[in-house]
LOROMAR-867360 format. One record per residue (C-alpha): x, y, z; residue number from 1. Coordinates in nm, 2 decimals. Layout:
! LOROMAR-867360
{torgu {X, Y, Z}, NUM}
...
//
This chain:
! LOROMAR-867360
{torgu {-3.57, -0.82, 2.14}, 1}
{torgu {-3.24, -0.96, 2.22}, 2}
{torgu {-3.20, -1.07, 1.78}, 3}
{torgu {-3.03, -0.76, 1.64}, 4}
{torgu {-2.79, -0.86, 1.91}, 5}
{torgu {-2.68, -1.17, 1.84}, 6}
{torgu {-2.67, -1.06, 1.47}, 7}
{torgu {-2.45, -0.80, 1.51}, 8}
{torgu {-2.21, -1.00, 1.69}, 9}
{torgu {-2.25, -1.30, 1.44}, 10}
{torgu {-2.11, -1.04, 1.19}, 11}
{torgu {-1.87, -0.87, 1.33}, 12}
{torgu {-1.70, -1.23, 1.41}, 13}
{torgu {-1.76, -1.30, 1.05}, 14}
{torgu {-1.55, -0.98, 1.01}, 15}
{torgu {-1.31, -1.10, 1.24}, 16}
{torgu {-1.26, -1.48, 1.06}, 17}
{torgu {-1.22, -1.30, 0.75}, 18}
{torgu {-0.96, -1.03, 0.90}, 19}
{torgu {-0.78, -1.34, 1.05}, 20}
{torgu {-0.80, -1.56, 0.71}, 21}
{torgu {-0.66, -1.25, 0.49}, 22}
{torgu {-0.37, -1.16, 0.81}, 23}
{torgu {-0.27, -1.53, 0.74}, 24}
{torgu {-0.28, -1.53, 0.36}, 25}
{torgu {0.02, -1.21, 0.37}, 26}
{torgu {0.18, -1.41, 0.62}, 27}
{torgu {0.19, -1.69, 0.36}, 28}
{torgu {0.26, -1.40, 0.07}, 29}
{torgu {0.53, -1.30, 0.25}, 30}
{torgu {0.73, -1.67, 0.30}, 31}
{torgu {0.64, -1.85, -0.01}, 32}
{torgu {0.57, -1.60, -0.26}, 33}
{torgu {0.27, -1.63, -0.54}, 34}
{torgu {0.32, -1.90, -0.71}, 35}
{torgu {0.36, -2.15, -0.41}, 36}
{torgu {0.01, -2.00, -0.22}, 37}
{torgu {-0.24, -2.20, -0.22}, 38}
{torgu {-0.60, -2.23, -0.05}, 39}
{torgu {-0.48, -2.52, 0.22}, 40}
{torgu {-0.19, -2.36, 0.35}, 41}
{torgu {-0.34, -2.02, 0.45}, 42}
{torgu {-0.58, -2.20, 0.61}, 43}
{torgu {-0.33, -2.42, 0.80}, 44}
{torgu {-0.14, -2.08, 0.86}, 45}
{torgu {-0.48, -1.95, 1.02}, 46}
{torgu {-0.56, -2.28, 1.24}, 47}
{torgu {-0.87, -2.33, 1.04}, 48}
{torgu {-1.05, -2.55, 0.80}, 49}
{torgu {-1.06, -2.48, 0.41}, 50}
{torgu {-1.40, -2.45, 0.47}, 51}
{torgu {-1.38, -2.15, 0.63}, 52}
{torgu {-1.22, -1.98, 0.36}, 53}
{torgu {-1.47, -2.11, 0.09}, 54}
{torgu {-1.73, -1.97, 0.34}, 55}
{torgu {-1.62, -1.67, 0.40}, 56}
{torgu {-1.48, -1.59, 0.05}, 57}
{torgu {-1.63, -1.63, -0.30}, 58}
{torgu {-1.27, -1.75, -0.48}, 59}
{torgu {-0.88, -1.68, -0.40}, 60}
{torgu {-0.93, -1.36, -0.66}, 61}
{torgu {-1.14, -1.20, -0.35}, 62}
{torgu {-0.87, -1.34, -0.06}, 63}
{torgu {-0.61, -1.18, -0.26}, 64}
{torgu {-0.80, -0.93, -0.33}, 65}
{torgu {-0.79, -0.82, 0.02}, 66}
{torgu {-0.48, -0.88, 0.11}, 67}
{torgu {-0.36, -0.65, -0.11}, 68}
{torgu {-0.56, -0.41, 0.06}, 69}
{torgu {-0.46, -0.52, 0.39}, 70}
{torgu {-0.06, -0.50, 0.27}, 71}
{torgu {-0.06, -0.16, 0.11}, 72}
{torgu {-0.35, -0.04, 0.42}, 73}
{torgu {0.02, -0.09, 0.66}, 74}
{torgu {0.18, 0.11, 0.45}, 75}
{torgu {-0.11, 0.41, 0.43}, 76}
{torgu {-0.11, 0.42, 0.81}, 77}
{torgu {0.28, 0.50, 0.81}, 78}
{torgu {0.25, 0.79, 0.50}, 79}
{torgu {-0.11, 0.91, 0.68}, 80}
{torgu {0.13, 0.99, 1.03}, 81}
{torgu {0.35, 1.23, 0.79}, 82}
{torgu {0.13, 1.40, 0.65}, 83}
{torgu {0.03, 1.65, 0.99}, 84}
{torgu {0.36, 1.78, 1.10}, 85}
{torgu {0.35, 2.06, 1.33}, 86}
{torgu {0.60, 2.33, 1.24}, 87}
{torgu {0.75, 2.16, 0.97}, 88}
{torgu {0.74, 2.36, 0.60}, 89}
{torgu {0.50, 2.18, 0.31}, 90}
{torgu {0.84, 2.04, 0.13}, 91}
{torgu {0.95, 1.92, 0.46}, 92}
{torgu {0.57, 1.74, 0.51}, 93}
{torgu {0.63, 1.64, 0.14}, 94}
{torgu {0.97, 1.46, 0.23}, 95}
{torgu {0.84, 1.30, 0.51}, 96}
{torgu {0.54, 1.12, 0.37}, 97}
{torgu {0.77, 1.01, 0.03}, 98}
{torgu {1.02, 0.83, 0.34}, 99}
{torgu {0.72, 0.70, 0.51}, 100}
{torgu {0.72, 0.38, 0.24}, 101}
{torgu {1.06, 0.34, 0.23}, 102}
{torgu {1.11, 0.25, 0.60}, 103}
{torgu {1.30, -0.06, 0.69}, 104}
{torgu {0.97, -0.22, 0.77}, 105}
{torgu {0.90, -0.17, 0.46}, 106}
{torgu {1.22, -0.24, 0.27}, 107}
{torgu {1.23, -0.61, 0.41}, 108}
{torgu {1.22, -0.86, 0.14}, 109}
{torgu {0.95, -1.04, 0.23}, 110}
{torgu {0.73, -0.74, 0.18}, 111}
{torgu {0.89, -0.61, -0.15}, 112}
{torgu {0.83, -0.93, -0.28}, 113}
{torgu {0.51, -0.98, -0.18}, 114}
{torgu {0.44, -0.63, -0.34}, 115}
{torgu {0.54, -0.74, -0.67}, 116}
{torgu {0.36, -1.06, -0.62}, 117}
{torgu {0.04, -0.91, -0.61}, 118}
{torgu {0.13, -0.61, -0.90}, 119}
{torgu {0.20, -0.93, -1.13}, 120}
{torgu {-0.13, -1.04, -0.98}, 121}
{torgu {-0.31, -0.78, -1.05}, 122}
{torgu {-0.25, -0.85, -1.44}, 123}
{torgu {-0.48, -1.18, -1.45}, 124}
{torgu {-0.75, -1.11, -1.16}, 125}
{torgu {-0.98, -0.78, -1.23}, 126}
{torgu {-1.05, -0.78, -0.83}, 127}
{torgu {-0.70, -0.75, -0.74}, 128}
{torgu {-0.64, -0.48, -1.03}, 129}
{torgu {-0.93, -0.28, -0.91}, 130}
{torgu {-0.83, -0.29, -0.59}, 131}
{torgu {-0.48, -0.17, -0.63}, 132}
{torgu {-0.59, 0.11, -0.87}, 133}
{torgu {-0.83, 0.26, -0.59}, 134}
{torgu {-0.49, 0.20, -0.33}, 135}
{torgu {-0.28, 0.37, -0.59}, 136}
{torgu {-0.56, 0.67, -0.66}, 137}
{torgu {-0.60, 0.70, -0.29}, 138}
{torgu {-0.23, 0.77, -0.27}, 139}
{torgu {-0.22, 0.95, -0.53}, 140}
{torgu {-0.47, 1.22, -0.44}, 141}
{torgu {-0.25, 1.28, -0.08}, 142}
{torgu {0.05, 1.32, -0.25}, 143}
{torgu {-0.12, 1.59, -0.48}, 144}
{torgu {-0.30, 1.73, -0.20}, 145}
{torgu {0.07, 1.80, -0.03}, 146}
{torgu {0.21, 1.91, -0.37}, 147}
{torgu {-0.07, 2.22, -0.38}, 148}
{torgu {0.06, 2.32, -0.04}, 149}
{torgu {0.43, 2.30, -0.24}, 150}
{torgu {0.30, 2.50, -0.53}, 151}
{torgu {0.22, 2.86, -0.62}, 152}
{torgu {-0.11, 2.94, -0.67}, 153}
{torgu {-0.04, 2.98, -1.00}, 154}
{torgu {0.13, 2.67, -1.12}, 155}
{torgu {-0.12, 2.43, -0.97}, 156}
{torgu {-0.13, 2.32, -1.35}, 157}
{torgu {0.18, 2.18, -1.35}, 158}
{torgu {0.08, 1.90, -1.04}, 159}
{torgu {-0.05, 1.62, -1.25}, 160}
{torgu {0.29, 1.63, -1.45}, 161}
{torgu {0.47, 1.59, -1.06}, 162}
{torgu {0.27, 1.39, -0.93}, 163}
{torgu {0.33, 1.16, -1.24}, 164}
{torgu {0.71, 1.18, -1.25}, 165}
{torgu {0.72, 1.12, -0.84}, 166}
{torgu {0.47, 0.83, -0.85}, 167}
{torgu {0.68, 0.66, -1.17}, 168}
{torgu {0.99, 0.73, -0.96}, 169}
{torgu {0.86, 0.55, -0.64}, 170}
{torgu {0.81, 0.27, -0.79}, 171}
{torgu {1.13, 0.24, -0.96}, 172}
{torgu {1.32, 0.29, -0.65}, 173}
{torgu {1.10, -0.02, -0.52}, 174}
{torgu {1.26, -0.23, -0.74}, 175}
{torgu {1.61, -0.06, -0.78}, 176}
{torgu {1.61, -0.14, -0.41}, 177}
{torgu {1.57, -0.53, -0.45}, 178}
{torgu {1.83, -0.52, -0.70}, 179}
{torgu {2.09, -0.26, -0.51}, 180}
{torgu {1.99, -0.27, -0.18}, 181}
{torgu {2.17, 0.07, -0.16}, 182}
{torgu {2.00, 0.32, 0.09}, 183}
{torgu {2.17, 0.60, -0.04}, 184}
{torgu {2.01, 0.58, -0.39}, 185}
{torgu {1.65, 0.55, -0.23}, 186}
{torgu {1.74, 0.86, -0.04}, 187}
{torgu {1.92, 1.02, -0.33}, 188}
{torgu {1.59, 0.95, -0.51}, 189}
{torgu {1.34, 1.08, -0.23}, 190}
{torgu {1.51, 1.41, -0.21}, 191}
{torgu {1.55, 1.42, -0.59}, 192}
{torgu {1.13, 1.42, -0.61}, 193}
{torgu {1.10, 1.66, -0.31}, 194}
{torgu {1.37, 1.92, -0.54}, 195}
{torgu {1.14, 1.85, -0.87}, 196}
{torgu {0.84, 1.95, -0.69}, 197}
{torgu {1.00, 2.25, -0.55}, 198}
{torgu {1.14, 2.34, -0.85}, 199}
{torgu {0.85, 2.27, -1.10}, 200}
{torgu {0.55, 2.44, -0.87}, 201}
{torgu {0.77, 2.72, -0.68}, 202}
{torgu {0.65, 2.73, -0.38}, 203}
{torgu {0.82, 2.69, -0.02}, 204}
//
């Protein structure tokens, strides 16, 4: 009677140990970078044995896997906020959720370069690829949901051409930034893709 219990908490602190092991392996991401990560150390950085990690995870493809999920799932929750403005105009909604990722949380080194550690990842491990694709299509389908409420009914058409030209430009301002470090091109930029979208699809 009292089994389905104990199961259910068995997994949902297997859940947790895993939660914990990937929170530790950004952690790790975010001070040595890629190339120095290894197996042993997010495990030290978690207070637990490497066999919890083998346990718990089939390879460091899955780990990784994950926390690229768990790094870009920070940065959903902060676009996600923008997106229900009371009062504000759809172009003001669209601004607002472009800003959301470019927030000095999320202009901080460590996090920029544990972005492009796991893009350049995602070029050898298919987990990690399919994983970021399924981010990037996830963000991609609320940008285009905010650029019909930019748009005239009629030039709907012309969203996939936006959407491509704002999701190109928001990743070169990513890397602009670690090279510049100048605010006033990413906000320069921002507002350049809010004006394109007003421009191209004509609505308010």
């Amino acid at each position: 009677m009292d089994q389905p219990v104990i199961e259910g908490k068995a997994r949902r602190k297997g859940g947790d140990r895993r939660r914990e092991i990937v929170e530790a392996a950004l952690r790790c991401l975010e001070r040595v970078g890629y190339a120095e990560l290894t197996a042993r150390k997010i495990a030290a950085e978690a207070g637990m044995s490497l066999g919890h990690i083998t346990y718990h995870f089939a390879d460091m493809d899955e780990v990784l896997a994950e926390t690229c999920l768990l790094a870009s799932e920070r940065l959903q929750v902060a676009a996600d906020a923008k997106i229900t403005m009371p009062g504000a105009t759809p172009a003001e909604r669209l601004e607002a959720f472009l800003k959301a990722g470019f927030s000095d949380e999320f202009l901080e080194m460590s996090h920029l370069r544990t972005r492009i550690d796991l893009w350049s990842a995602a070029m050898s491990y298919p987990t990690i690829a399919q994983t970021e694709r399924a981010l990037y299509d996830r963000y991609r389908a609320q940008l285009e949901k905010l650029l019909h409420q930019v748009s005239d009914p009629w030039k709907t058409d012309r969203i996939p051409m936006v959407s491509d030209l704002i999701m190109a430009t928001l990743d070169g301002l990513w890397l602009d930034w670690m090279r510049r470090r100048d605010p006033k091109a990413v906000q320069n930029g921002l507002e350049a893709c809010v004006l394109f979208a007003r421009l191209r699809l004509g609505g308010a």
